[in-house]
ChimeraX commands (.cxc) that place a marker at each C-alpha (Angstrom):
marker #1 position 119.55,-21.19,47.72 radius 0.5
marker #1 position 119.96,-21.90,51.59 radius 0.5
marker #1 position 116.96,-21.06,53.62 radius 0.5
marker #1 position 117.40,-20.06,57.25 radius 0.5
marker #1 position 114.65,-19.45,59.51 radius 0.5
marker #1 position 114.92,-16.97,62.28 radius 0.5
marker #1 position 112.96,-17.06,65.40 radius 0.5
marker #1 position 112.22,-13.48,66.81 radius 0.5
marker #1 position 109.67,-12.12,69.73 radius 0.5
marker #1 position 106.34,-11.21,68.48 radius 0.5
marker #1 position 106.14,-7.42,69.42 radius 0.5
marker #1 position 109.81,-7.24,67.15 radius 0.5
marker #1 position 108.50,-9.00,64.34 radius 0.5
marker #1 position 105.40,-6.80,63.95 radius 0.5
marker #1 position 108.24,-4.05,64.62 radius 0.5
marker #1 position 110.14,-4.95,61.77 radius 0.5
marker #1 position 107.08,-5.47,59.83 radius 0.5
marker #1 position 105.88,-2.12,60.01 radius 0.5
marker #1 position 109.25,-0.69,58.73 radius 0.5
marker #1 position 109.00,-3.39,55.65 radius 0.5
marker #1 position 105.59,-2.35,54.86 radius 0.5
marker #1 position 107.07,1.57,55.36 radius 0.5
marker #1 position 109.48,0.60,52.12 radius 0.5
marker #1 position 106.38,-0.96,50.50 radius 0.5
marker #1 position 107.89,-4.58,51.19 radius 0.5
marker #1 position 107.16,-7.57,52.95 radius 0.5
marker #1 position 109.23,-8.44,55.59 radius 0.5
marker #1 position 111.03,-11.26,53.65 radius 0.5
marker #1 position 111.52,-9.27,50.78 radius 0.5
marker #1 position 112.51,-6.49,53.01 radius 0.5
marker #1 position 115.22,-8.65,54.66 radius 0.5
marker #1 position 116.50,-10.76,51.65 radius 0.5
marker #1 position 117.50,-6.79,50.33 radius 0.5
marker #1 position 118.77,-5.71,53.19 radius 0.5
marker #1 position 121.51,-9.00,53.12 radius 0.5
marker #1 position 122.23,-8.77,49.81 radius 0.5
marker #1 position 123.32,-5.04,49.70 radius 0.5
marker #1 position 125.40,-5.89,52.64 radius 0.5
marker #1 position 128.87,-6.09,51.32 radius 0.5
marker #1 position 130.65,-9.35,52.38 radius 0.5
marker #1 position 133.15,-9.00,55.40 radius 0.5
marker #1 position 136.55,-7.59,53.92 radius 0.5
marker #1 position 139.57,-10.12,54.84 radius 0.5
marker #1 position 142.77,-8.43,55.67 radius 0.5
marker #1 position 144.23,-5.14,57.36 radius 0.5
marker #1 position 143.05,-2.15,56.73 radius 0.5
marker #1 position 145.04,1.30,56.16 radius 0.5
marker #1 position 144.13,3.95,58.73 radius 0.5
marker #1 position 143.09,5.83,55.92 radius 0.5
marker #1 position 140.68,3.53,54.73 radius 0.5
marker #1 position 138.83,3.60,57.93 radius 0.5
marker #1 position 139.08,7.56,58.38 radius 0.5
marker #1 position 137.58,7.93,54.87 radius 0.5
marker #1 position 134.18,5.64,56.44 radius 0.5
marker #1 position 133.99,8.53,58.82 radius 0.5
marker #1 position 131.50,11.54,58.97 radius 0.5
marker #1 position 133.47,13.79,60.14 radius 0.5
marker #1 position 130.58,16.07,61.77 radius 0.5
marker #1 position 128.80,13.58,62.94 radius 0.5
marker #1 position 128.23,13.91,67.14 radius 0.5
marker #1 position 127.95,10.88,69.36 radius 0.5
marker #1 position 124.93,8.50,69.64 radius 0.5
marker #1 position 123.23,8.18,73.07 radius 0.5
marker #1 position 125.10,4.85,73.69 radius 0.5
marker #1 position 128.77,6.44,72.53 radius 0.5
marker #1 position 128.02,9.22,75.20 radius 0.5
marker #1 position 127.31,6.88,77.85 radius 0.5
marker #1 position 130.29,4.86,77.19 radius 0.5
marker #1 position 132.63,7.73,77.15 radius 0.5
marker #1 position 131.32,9.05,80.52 radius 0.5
marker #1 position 131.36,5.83,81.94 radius 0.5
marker #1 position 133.00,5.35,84.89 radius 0.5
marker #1 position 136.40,3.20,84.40 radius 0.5
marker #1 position 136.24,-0.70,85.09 radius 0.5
marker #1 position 139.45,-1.73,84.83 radius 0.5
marker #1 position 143.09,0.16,83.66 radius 0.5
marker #1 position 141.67,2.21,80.89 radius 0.5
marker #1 position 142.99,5.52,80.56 radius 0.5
marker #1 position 140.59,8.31,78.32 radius 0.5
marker link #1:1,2 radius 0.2
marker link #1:2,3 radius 0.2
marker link #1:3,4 radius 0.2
marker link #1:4,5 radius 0.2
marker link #1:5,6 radius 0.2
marker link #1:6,7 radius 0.2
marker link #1:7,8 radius 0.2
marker link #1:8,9 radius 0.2
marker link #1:9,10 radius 0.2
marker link #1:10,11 radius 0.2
marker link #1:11,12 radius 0.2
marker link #1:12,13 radius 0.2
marker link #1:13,14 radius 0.2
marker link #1:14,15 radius 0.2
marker link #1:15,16 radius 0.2
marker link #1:16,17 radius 0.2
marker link #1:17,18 radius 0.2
marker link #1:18,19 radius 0.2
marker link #1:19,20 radius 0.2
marker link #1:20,21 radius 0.2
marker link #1:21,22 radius 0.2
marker link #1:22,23 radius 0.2
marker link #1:23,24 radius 0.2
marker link #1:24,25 radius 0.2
marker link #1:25,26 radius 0.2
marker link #1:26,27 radius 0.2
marker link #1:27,28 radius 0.2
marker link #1:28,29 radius 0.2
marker link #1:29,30 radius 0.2
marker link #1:30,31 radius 0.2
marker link #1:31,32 radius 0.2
marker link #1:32,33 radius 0.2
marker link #1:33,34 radius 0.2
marker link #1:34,35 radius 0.2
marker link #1:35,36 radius 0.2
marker link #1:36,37 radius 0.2
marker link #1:37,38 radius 0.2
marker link #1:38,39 radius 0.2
marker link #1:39,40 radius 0.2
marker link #1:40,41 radius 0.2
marker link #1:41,42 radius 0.2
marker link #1:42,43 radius 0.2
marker link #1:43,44 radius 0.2
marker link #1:44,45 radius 0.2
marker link #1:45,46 radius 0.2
marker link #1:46,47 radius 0.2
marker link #1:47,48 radius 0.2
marker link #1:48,49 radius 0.2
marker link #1:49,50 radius 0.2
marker link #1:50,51 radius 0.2
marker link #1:51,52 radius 0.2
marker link #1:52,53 radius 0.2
marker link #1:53,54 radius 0.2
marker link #1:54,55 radius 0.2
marker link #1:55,56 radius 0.2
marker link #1:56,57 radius 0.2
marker link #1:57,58 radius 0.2
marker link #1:58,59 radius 0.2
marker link #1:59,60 radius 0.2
marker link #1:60,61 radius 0.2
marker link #1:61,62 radius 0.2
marker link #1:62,63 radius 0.2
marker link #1:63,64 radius 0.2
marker link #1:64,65 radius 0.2
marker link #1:65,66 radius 0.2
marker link #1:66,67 radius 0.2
marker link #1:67,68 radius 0.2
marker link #1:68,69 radius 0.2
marker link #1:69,70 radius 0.2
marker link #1:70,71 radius 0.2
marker link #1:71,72 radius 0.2
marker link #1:72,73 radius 0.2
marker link #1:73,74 radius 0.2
marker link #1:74,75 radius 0.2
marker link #1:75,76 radius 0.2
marker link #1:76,77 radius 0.2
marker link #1:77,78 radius 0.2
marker link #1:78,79 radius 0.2
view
């Protein structure tokens, strides 16, 4: 097993804490599930399809997307 140790600011540790102990968890525990339910990077091209079907089709922008899109243009974008 490779151990990796990750140095994060107090007030984000306790942060991430919190939502550990919210799952009933410690925070190790907490993060060694969260990595291994991640699925592993897929290597290839993927079909439009495939990427539509990840989708929720209802779903309205975050905060961030809606201050992207009505972002001012920096360069030659066209929206």
């Amino acid at each position: 097993m490779t151990t990796v140790n990750i140095d994060i600011p107090d007030d984000r540790a306790a942060s991430l804490s919190a939502e550990a102990r919210a799952h009933g968890m410690t925070l190790k525990d907490w993060i060694e599930s969260m990595l291994s339910t991640q699925a592993a990077p897929r290597r290839g091209r993927y079909t439009a399809a495939e990427l539509v079907s990840q989708c929720e089709a209802g779903a309205s922008p975050s905060d961030e997307e809606r201050a992207w899109l009505d972002a001012p243009p920096v360069g030659r974008e066209v929206l």
